[in-house]
N, C-alpha and C positions, 0 to 999 in steps of 0.2 A: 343387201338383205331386205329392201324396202320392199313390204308388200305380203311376205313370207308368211305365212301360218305359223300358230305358236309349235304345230309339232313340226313344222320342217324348223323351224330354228334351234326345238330342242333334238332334233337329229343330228346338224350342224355342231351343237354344242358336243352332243358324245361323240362326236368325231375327234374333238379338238382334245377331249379328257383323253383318249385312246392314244393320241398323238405325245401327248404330255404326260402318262404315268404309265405308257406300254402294256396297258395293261387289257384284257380282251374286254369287248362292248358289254358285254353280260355280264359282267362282275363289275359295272363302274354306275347302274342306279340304285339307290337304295328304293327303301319302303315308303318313304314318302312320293318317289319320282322324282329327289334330287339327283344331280350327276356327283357322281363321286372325281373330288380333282386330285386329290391326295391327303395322306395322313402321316405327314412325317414333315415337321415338331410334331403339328397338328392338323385335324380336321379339315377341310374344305371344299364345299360344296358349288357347284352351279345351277342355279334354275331362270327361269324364263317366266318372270313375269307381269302382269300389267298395274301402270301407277291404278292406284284406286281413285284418286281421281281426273287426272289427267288420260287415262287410258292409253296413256304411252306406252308402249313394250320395252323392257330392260333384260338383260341380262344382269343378274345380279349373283355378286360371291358372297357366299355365307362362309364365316371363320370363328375356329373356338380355338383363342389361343392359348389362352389360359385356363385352366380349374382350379378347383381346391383355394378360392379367395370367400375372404368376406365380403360382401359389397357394404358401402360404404360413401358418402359423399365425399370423400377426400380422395378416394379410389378414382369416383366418376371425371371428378376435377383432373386428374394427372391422364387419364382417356381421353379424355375431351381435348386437351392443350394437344396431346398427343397427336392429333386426328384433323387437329385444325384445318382447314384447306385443301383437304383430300378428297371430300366428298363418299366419307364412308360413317355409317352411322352405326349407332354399339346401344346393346342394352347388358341387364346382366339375366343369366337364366340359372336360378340356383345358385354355386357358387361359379358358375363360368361367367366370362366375357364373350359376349357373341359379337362378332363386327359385321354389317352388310355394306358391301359396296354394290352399288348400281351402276352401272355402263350402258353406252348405247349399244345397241344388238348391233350395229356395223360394225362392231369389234370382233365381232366372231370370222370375219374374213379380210385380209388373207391371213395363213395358221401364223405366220410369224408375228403381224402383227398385232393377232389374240397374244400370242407365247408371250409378248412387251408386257400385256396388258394384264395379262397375269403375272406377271414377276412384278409388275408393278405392283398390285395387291397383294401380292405376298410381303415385300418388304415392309408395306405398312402395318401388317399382322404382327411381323418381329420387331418393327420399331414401337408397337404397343408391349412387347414381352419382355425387348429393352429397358424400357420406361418403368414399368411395374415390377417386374421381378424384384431389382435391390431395393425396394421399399415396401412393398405391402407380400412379398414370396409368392403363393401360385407354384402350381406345375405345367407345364405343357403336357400335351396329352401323352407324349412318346412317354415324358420322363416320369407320368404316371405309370403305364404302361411295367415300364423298366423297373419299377420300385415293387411292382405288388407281388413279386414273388419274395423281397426280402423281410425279416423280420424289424422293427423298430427299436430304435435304442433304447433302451428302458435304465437309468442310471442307478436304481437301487438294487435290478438284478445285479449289472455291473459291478457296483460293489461289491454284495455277498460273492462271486464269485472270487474276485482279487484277493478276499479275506482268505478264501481255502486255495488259491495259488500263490501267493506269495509265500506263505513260508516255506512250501514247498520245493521254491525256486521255478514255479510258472509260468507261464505269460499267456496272457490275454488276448486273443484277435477277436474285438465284438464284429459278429456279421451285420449286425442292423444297423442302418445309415441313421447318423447322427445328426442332425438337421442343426443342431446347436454349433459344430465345430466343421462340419462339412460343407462344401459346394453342393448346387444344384447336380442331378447325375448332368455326366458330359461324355461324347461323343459316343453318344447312344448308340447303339448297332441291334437291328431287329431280324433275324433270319428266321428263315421258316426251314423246319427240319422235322424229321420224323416224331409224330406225338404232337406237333404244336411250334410255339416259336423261339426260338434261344434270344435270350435276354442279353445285352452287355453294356456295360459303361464305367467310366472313369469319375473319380473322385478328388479333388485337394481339400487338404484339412489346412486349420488356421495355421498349422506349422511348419506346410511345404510338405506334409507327406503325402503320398498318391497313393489311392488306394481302384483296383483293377476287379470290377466284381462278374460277373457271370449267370444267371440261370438255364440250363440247358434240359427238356423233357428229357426221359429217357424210363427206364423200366427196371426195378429193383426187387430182386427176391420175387419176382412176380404182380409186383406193384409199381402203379404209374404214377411219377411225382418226378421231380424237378430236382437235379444238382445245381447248390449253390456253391460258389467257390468264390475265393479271395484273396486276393494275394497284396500287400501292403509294405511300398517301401517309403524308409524313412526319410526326413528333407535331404538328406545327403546324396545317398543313393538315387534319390528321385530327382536333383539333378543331374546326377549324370544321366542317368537314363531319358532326358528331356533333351541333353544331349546328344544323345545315339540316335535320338528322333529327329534331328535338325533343328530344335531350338538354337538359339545363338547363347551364346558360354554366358553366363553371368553369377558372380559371387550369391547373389542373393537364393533364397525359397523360390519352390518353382510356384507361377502365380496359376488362377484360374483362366487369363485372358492368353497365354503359352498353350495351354494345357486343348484351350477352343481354337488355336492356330491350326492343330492337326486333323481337324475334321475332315473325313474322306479316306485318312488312311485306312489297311485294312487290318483288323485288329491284328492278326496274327504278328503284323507288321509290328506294334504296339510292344504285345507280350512278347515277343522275340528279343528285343532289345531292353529285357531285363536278366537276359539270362548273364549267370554268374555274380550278380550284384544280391547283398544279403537283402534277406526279405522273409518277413512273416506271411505264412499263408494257412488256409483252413478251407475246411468243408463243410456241408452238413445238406441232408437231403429232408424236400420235403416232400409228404405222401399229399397226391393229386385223386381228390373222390371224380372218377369222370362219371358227366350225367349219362342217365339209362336212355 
């Protein structure tokens, strides 16, 4: 690639995004004139361009692994170790972590050995999401994405609630993800479907139970808004059910690092093998104002 112009290499580049997320040439640069690489955890871009002052040309990946942090000197510290020896450099923008890796532009041929060179930056992305999630939390963008259509636990609603079902003989399925007692969402699933895009993901609570949530657009009484649904089984049930998925049998709660084994499968795959095991489940729809 020695020699090349900056827009024949950033031609080269959306060749290799097209190649790598199948996705058609016109829908892979944004508004900046980044190439779009993908968005699933998170974010990732390519552009092309020159040191400032060496005036070497790079292909460089831009990555947001993370959102929704504090920054933090004790933050930057556990990035930094993180990153050591890689030659990818991180600031924070708000509350994200932005990572840039630089590459030589002779990386962009042959496509196989971009696709190395990419997977190589990608792993570095999640050995940063690794790293930070069990200690300072963060979302990835997906599992932002997956959350904004649910409501948030709110413990003193919870209450007053319990107080007018229990003596009734009630029970309770809070829809809002508990961040207190819950997992990050896990095996996110993003489809695009009529109205926008169906939301899904799994859950384990501190006690082994799974809970299977959903957001799906659709159209009510005349009105555009989102089915949320939820279905919740208990540690017992949940493992069997971990079972029926190919987990290996074990006495114990089903853990969160089981639960990330199945990534890939397809959901339906999922919720099928809970049928006939007891399980609380619930609904509730929320109205979507679409812009004029």
């Amino acid at each position: 690639m020695s020699g090349a112009s900056e827009a024949d290499l950033r031609a080269v580049l959306l060749a290799r995004a097209v190649e790598i997320t199948r996705n058609p040439m016109e829908a892979l640069l944004d508004d900046d004139g980044d190439v779009i690489m993908g968005d699933s955890p998170f974010g990732m871009w390519g552009r092309i361009q020159k040191h400032p002052t060496t005036g070497q040309t790079f292909v460089v990946f831009v990555m947001a692994p993370l959102v929704e942090l504090e920054p933090s000197d004790e933050l930057a510290d556990v990035v930094r170790a993180t990153l050591a020896g890689k030659s990818v450099d991180f600031q924070f923008g708000d509350t994200a972590v932005q990572l840039f890796a630089p590459r030589p532009v002779m990386v962009l041929d042959p496509p196989d050995g971009f696709r190395k060179v990419f997977d190589s930056v990608f792993s570095i992305a999640m050995s940063v999401i690794d790293a930070v999630q069990p200690k300072f939390g963060g979302l990835t963008p997906e599992q932002k994405r997956a959350l904004s259509g649910w409501r948030g636990h709110d413990d003193a609603v919870e209450a007053d609630l319990r107080a007018i079902l229990d003596p009734a003989g009630g029970a309770l399925l809070a829809h809002g993800w508990n961040r207190k007692s819950e997992s990050l969402p896990l095996l996110v699933t993003e489809e695009r479907v009529p109205g926008g895009w169906a939301k899904r993901f799994v859950t384990v609570d501190d006690t082994g139970a799974v809970r299977f949530r959903a957001s799906v657009p659709g159209v009510r009484d005349g009105g555009h808004g989102c089915e949320l649904t939820i279905h919740r089984l208990d540690p017992d049930a949940a493992r069997t059910w971990a079972g029926r998925v190919g987990v290996p049998a074990s006495d114990g709660k089903v853990r969160v690092e089981e639960v990330v084994s199945l990534a890939g499968r397809p959901w339906q795959e999922l919720t099928d093998a809970m049928e006939g095991l007891p399980r609380q489940s619930g609904d509730a729809w929320e109205p979507v104002a679409l812009r004029s």
